[in-house]
C-alpha positions as CSV (number, residue, x, y, z in Angstrom):
1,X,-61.5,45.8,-15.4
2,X,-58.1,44.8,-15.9
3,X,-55.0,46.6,-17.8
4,X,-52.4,44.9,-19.3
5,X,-49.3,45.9,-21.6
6,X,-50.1,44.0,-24.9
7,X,-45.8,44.5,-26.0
8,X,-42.9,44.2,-24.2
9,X,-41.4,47.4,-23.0
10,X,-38.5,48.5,-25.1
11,X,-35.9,51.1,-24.3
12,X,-36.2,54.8,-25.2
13,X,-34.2,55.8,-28.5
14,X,-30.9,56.5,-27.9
15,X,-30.3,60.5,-27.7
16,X,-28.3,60.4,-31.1
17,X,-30.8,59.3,-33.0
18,X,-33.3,62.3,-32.9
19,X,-31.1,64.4,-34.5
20,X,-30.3,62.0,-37.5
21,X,-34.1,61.7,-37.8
22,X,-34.5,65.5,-38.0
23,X,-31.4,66.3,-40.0
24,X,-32.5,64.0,-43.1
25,X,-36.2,65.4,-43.0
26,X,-34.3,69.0,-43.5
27,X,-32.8,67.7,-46.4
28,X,-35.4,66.7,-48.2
29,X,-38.0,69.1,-49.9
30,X,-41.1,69.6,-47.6
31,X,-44.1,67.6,-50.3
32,X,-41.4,64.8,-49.8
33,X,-41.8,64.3,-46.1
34,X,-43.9,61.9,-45.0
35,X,-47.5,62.5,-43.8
36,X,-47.2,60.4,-40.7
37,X,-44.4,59.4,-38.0
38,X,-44.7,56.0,-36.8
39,X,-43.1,55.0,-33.4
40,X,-43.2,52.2,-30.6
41,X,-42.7,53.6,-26.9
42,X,-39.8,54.3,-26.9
43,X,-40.6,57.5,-29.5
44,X,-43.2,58.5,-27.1
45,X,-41.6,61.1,-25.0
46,X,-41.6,64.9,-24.8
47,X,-38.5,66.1,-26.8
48,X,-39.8,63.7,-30.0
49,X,-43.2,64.8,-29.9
50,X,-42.1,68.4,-29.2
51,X,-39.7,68.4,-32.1
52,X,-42.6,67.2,-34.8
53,X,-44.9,69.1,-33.3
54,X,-42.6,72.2,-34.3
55,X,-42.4,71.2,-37.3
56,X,-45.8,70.2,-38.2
57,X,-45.5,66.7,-39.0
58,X,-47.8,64.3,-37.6
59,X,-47.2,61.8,-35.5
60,X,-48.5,58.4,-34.0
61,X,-46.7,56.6,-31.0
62,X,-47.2,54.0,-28.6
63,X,-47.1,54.5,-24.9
64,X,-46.0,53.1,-21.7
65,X,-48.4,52.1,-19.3
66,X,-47.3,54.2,-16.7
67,X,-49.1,54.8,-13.2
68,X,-50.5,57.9,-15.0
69,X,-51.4,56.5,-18.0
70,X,-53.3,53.8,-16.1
71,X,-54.7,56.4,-14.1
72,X,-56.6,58.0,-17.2
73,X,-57.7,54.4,-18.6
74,X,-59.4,54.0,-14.5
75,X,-61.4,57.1,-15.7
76,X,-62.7,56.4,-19.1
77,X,-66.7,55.5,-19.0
78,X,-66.4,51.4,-19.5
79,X,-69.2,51.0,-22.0
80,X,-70.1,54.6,-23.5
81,X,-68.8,55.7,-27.0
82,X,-66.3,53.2,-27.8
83,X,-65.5,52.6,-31.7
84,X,-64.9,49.5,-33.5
85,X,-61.0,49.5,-34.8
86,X,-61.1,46.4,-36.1
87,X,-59.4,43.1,-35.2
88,X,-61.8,42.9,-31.8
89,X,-60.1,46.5,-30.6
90,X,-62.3,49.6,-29.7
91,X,-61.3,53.0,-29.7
92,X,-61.8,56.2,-27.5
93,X,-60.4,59.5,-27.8
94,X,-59.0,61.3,-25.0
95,X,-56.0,63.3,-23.0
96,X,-53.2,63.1,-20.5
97,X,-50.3,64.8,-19.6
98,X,-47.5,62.5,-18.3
99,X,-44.2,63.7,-16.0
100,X,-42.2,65.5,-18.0
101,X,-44.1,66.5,-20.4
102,X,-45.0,70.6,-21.3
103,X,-48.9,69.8,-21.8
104,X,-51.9,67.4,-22.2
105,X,-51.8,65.7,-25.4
106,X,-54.6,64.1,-27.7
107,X,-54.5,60.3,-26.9
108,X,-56.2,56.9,-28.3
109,X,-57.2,54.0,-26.4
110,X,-57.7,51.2,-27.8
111,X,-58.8,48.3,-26.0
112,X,-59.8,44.3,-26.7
113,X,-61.5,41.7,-24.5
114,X,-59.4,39.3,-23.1
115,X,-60.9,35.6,-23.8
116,X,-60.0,32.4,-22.6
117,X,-57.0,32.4,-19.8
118,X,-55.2,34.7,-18.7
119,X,-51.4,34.5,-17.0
120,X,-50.8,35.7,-13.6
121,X,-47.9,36.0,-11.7
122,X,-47.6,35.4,-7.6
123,X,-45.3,34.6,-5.2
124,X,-45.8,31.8,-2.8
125,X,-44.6,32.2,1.3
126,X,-40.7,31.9,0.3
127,X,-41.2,34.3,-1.6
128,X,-40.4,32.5,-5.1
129,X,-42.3,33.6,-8.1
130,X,-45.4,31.2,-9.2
131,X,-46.8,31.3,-12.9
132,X,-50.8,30.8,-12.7
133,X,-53.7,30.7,-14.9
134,X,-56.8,32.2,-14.4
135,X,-60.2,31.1,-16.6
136,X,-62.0,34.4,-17.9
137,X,-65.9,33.7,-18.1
138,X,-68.2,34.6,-20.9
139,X,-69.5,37.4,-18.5
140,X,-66.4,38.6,-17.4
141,X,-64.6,42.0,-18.4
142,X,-61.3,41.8,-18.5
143,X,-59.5,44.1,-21.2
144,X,-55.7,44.5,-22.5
145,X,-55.5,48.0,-23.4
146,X,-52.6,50.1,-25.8
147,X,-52.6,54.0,-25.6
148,X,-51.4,56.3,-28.7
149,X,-50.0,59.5,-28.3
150,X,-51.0,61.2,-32.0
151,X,-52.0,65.0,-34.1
152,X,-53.3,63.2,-36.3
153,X,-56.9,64.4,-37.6
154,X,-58.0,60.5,-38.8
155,X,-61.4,58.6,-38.1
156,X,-61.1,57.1,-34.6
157,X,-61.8,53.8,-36.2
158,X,-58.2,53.7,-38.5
159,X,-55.9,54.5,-35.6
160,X,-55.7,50.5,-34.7
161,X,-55.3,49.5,-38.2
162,X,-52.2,52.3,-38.7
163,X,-50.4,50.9,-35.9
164,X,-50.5,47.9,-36.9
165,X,-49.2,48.6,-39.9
166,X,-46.2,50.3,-38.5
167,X,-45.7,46.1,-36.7
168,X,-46.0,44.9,-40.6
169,X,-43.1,47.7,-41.4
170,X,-40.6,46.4,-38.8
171,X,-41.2,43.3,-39.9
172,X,-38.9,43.9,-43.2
173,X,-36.0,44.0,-40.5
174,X,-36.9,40.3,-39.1
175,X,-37.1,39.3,-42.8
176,X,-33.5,41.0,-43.3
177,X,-31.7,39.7,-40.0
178,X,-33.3,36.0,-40.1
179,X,-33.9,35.2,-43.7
180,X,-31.0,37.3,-45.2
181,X,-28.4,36.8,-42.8
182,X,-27.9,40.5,-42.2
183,X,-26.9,39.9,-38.7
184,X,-25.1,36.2,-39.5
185,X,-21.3,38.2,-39.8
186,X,-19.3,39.8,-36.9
187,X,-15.6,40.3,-37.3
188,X,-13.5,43.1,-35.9
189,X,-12.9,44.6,-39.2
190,X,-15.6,47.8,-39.8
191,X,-15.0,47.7,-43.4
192,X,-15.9,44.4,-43.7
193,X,-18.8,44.6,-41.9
194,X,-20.2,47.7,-43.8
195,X,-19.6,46.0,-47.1
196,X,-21.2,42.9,-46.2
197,X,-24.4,44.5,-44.7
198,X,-24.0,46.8,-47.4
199,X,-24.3,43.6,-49.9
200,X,-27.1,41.9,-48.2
201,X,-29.3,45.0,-48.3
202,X,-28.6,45.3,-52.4
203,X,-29.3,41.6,-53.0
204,X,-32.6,42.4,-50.6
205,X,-33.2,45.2,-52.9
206,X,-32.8,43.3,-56.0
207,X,-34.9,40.2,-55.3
208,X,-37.9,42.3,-54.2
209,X,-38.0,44.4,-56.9
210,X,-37.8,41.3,-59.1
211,X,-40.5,39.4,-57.3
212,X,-43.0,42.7,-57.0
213,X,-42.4,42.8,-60.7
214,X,-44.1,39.2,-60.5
215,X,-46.6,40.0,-58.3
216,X,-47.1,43.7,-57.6
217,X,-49.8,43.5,-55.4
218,X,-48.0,41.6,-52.5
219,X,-44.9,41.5,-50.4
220,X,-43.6,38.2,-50.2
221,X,-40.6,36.8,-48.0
222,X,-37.2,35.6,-49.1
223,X,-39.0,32.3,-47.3
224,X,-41.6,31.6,-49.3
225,X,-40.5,33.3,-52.8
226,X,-37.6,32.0,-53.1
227,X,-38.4,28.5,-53.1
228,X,-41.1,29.4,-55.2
229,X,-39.2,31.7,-57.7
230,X,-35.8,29.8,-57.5
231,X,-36.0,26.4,-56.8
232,X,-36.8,23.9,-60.3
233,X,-35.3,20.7,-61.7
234,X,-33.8,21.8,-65.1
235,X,-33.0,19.1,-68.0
236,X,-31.2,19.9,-70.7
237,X,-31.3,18.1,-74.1
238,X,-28.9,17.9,-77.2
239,X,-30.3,17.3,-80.6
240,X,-29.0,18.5,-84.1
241,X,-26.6,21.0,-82.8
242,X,-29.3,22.5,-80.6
243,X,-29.6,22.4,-77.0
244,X,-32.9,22.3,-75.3
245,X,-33.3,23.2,-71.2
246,X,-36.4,22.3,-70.2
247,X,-37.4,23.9,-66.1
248,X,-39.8,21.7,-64.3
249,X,-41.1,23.3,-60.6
250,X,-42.2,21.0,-58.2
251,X,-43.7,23.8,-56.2
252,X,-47.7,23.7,-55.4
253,X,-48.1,27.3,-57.1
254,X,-46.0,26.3,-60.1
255,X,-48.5,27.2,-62.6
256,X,-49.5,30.8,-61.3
257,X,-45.2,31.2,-60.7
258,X,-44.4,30.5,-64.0
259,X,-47.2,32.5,-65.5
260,X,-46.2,35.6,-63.6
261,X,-42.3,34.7,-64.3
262,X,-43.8,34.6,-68.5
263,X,-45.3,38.0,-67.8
264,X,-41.8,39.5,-66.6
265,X,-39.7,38.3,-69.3
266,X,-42.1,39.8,-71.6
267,X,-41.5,43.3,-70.0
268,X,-38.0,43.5,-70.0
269,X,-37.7,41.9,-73.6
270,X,-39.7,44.9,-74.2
271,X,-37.3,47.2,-72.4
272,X,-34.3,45.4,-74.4
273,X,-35.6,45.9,-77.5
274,X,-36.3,49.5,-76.8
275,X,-33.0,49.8,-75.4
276,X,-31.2,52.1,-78.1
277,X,-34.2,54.8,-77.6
278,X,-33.9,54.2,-73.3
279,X,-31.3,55.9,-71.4
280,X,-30.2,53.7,-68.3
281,X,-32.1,56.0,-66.3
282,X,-35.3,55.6,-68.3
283,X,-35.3,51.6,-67.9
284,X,-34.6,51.5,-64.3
285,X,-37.5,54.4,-63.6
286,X,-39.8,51.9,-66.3
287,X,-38.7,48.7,-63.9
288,X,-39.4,50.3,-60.5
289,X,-42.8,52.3,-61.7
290,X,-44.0,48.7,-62.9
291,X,-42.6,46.9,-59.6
292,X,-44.5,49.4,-57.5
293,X,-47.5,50.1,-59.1
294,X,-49.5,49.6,-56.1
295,X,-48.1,52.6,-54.2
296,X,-47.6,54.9,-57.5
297,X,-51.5,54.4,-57.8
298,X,-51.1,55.3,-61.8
299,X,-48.9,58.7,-60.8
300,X,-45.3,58.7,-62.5
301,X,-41.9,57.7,-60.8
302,X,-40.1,60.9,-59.8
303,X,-36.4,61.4,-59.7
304,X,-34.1,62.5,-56.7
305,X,-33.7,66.0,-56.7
306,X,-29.7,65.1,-57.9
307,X,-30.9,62.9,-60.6
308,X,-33.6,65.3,-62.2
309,X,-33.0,66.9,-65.6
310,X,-32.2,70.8,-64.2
């Protein structure tokens, strides 16, 4: 058996940001909270856990392979009572209680077969490092293991699929930084910075919202809906004093595009013509309810506490 990290190690949080994390929960009304507190290893320490744990809120977050931690995977049974978790991961339930930390805690181990080859490090008689590869046979056991720290009462079999999900939810950060330029600016000017990050997050906003209200059931990248969304050929043709522009998409998904992009202009013609009975605040809630449909599951939009009718 064999136990390797399957992430890179990451820093801890830095101490400030705890009590930002805290402070906005306290703000909010408590059926507002989230149900579930996501984190990579560096949320997986004492004072975090402590502090949700206080407050009731549960929690799911990765841990370090420590020298403990791998001392706890040594004593799980190798082939009794492990869960599928999808993906080619299996799950067991059980406990440790690291340095540092006030008591055992409820942990998940998740584990997948390693296939194929797998890297090795060594270093030769001088003492310089060697990169090697080592062929895993069909018999062989070999297993890359991740441990969750959680209070959450879930099936053993969902835990692999809700971390995962937390990797999709960082990924709206790549999308921002890469494909929105939200890291492409640096000057010595604060104010400048803050309203250009400030910018690119409200353009972000804007363009999802417009392409969810296309296709509600997915979230698609400024990489692959823009050009799908944006880029056409456009003609435009004069004829007794009318002018007619005529949009031709070169795309491969053309004709699903243009009939979603159809079904949007027929909404918010809708909402314009019902625009002298519609406060601003009733078309925007009637936009974002049909944009996000999928999580609303058929329930109603609610306001921010400051925006609700008293």
């Amino acid at each position: 058996m064999c136990a390797r990290e399957t992430s890179r190690r990451r820093p801890r949080i830095k101490s400030g940001a705890a009590p930002g994390l805290w402070a906005l929960l306290e703000r909010m009304p408590r059926d507002q909270w989230p149900t579930l507190l996501r984190g990579d290893a560096g949320f997986g320490n004492e004072p975090i856990m402590r502090e949700a744990e206080q407050r009731g809120l549960a929690y799911l977050f990765k841990l370090r392979l420590t020298a403990n931690v791998k001392r706890m995977l040594a004593r799980l049974p190798a082939q009794e009572a492990w869960s599928d978790a999808g993906q080619g991961w299996q799950a067991k339930e059980s406990e440790v209680r690291l340095v540092g930390w006030s008591r055992q805690r409820r942990v998940i181990v998740l584990r997948r077969r390693v296939k194929g080859a797998l890297a090795a490090s060594a270093r030769d008689e001088r003492g310089q490092q060697q990169l090697s590869f080592a062929d895993i046979g069909p018999g062989a056991d070999i297993f890359e293991y991740s441990v969750l720290a959680t209070t959450l009462v879930e099936d053993l079999a969902s835990f692999g699929q809700l971390y995962r999900d937390r990797g999709d939810d960082e990924n709206i950060f790549d999308e921002l930084k890469n494909q929105w330029g939200w890291g492409g600016f640096t000057t010595h000017d604060l104010a400048r910075c803050r309203l250009a990050a400030r910018l690119v997050a409200l353009f972000y906003d804007w363009w999802n919202i417009f392409v969810r209200l296309a296709e509600p059931d997915w979230h698609r990248e400024a990489i692959t809906s823009r050009p799908l969304l944006l880029h056409a050929i456009a003609s435009r043709v004069k004829h007794a004093r009318h002018t007619k522009i005529t949009i031709a998409s070169s795309h491969a998904k053309a004709i699903p595009a243009a009939r979603a992009l159809r079904a949007v202009a027929l909404f918010l013609r809708g909402l314009v013509e019902n625009a002298e009975q519609l406060t601003s605040l009733q078309r925007w809630r009637a936009i974002l309810a049909r944009a996000f449909q999928v999580f609303l599951k058929g329930r109603p939009l609610r306001l921010p506490p400051r925006l609700a009718p008293a």
